[in-house]
C-alpha positions in Angstrom: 134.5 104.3 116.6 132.0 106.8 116.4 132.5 110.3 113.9 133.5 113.0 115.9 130.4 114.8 114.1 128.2 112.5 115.7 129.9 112.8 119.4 127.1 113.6 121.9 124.3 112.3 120.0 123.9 108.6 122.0 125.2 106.7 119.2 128.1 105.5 121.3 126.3 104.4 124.1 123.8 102.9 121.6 126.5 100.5 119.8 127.8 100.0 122.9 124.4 98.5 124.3 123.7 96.4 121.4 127.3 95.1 122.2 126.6 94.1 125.9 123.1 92.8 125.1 124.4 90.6 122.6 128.0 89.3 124.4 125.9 88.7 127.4 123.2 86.5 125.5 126.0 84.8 124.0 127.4 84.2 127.9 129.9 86.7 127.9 131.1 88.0 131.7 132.6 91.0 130.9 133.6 93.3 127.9 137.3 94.6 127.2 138.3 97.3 125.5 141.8 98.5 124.7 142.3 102.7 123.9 145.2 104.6 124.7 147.1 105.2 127.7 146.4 108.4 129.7 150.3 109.0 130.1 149.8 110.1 126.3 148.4 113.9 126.3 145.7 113.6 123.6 142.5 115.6 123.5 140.6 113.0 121.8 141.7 110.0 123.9 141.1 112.0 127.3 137.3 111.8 125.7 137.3 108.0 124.4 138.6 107.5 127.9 136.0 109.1 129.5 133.0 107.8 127.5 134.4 104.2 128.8 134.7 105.1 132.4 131.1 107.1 132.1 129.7 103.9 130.3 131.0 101.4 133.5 134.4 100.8 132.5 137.6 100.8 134.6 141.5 100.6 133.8 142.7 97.0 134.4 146.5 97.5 133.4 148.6 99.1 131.0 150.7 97.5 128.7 153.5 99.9 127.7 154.9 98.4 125.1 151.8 95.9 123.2 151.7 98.6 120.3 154.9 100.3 120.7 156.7 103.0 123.5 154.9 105.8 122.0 151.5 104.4 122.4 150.9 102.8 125.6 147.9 100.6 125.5 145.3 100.8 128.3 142.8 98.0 128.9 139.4 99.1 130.5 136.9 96.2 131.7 133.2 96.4 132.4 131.7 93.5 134.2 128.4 92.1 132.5 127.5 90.2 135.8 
């Protein structure tokens, strides 16, 4: 997670390039990520979501129950093909 004061500075997408760079040299296909559902109403999750999707990510499934009703997990992919 990045600081919210430190949103829209390219720190996220910087971590997250280190992370592809390095799963790929390890042989890595494709990184995962689990956040929260969008059927949850949440300002800050509408954003985390859409820093994934804007990075190459897209919803796989949603696991309703995996942390409890109340918070639906979603699991984003990115292929590193």
């Amino acid at each position: 997670a990045v600081l919210p004061s430190l949103h829209r500075r390219g720190v996220g997408r910087a971590l997250l390039a280190w992370t592809e760079a390095a799963a790929r040299a390890q042989g890595a296909a494709m990184l995962l990520v689990k956040t929260l559902a969008p059927s949850v109403v949440y300002a800050p999750y509408d954003a985390t979501r859409a820093f994934y999707r804007g990075c190459g990510f897209v919803p796989l499934a949603v696991f309703p129950d995996l942390w409890d009703p109340e918070n639906p997990c979603l699991l984003m992919g990115k292929s590193l093909g």
